[in-house]
Residue frames as a rotation matrix with the C-alpha (Angstrom) as fourth column:
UNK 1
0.570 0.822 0.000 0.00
0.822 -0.570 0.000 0.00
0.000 0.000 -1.000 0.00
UNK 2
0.171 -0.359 0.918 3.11
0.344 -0.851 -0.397 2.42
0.923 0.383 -0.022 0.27
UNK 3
1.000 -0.011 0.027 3.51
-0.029 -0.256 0.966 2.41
-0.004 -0.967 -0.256 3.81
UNK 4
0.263 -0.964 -0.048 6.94
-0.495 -0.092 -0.864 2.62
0.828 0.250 -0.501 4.88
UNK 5
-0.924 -0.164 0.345 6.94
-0.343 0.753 -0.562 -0.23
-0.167 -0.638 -0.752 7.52
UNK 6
-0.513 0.643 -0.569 5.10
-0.193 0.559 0.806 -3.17
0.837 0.523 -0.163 6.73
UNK 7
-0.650 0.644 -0.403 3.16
0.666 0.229 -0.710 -3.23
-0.365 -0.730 -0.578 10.37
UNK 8
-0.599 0.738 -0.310 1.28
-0.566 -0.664 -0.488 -0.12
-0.566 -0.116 0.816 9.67
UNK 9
-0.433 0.538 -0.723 0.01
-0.825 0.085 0.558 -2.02
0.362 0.838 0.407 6.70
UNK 10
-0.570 0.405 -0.715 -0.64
0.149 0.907 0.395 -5.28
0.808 0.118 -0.577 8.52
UNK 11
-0.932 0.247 -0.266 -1.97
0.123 -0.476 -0.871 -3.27
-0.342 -0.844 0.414 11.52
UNK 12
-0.665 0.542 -0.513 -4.45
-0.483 -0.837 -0.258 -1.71
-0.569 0.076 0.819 9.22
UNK 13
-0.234 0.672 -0.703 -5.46
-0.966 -0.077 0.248 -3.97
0.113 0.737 0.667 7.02
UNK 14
-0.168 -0.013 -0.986 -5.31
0.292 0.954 -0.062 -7.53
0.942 -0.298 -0.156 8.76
UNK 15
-0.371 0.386 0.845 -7.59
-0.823 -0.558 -0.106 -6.69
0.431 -0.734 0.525 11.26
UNK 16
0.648 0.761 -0.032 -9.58
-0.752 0.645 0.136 -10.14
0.124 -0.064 0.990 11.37
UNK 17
-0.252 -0.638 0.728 -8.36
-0.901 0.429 0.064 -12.97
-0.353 -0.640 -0.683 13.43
UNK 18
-0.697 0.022 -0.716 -8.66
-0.524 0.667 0.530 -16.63
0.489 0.745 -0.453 12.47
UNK 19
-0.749 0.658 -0.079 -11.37
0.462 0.432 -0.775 -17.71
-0.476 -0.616 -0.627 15.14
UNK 20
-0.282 0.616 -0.735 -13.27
-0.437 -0.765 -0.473 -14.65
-0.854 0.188 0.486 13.14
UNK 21
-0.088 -0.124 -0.988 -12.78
-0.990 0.120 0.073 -16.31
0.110 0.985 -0.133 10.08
UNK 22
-0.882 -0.150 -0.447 -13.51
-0.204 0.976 0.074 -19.67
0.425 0.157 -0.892 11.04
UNK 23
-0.407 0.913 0.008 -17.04
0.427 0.198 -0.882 -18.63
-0.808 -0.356 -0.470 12.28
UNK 24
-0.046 0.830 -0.555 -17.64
-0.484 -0.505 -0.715 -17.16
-0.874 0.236 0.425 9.71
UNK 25
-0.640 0.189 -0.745 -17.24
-0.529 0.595 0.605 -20.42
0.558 0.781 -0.281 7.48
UNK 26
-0.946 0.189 -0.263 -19.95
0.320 0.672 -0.668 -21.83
0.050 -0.716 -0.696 9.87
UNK 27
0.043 0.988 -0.145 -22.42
-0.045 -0.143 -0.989 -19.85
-0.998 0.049 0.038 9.22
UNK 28
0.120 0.463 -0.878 -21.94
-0.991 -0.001 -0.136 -19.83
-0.063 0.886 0.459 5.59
UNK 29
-0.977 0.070 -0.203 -21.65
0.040 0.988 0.149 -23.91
0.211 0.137 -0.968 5.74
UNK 30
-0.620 0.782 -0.072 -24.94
0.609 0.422 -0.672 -24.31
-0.495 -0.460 -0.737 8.09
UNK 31
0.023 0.905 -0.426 -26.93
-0.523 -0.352 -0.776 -21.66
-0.852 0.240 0.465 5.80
UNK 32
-0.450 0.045 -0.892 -25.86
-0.788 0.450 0.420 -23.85
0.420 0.892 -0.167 2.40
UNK 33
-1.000 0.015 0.008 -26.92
0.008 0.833 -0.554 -26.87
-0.015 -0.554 -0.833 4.55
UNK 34
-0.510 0.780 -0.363 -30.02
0.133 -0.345 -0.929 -25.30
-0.850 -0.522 0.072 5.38
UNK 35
-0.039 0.263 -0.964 -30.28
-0.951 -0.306 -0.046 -24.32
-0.307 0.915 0.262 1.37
UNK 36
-0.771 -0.320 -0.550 -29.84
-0.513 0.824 0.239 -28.03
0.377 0.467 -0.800 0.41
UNK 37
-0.804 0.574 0.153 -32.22
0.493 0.789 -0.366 -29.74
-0.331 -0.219 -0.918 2.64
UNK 38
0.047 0.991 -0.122 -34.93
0.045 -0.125 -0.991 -27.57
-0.998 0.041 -0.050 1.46
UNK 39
0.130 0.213 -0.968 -34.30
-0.990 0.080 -0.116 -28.03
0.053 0.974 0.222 -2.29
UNK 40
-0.996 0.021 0.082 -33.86
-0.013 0.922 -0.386 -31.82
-0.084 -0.386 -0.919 -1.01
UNK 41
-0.621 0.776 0.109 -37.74
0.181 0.278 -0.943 -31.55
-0.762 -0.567 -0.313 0.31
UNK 42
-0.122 0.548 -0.828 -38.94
-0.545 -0.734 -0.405 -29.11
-0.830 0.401 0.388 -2.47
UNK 43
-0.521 -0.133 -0.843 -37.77
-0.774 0.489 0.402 -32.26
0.359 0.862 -0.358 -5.11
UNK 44
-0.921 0.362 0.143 -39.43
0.303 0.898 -0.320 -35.04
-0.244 -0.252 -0.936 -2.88
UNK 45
-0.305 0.920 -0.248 -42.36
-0.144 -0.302 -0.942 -33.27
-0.941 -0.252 0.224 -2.66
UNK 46
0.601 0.358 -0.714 -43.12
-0.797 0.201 -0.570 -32.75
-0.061 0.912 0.406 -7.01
UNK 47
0.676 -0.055 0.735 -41.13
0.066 0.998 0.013 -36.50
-0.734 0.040 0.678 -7.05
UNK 48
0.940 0.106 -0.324 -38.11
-0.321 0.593 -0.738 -35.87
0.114 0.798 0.592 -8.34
UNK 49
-0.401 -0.857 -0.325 -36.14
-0.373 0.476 -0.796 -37.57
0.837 -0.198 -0.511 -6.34
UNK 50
0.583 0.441 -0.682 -36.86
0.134 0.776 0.616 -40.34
0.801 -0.451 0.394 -4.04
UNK 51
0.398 -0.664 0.634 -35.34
-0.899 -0.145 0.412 -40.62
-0.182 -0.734 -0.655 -0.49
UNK 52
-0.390 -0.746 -0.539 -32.59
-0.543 0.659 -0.520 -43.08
0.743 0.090 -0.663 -0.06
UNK 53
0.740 0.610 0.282 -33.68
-0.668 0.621 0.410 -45.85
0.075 -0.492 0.867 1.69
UNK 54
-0.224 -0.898 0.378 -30.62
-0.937 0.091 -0.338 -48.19
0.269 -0.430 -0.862 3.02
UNK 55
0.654 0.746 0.122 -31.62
-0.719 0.564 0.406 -51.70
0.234 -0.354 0.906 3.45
UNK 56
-0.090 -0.934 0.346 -29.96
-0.972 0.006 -0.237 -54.05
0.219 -0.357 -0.908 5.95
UNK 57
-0.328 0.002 -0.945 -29.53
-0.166 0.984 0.060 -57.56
0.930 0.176 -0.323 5.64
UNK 58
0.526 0.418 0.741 -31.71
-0.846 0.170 0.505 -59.46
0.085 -0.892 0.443 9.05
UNK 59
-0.358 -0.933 0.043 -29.23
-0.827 0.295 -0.479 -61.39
0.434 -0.207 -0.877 10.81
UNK 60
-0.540 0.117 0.833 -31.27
-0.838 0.020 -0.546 -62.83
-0.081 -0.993 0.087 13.39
């Protein structure tokens, strides 16, 4: 930026800490999450796309 010492510049412009930055991927994971299961529901609902269904073999 032209500063003559590179603190002023990291003073000034590297405010944000990594704990800051690691919440804020968290909320922008859990709102895509949140964006997925309802285009998840919004296709079951007009049928296209089925839930997964997992069937396990009965041991017993």
């Amino acid at each position: 930026m032209g500063h003559s010492d590179i603190g002023i510049t990291l003073n000034v412009y590297t405010h944000i800490k990594f704990d800051d930055a690691q919440k804020e991927v968290e909320v922008i994971q859990a709102r895509q999450q949140k964006e997925m299961e309802s285009v998840r529901e919004e296709l079951e609902k007009v049928g296209e796309i089925q839930p997964k269904v997992i069937r396990f073999p009965n041991k017993a």
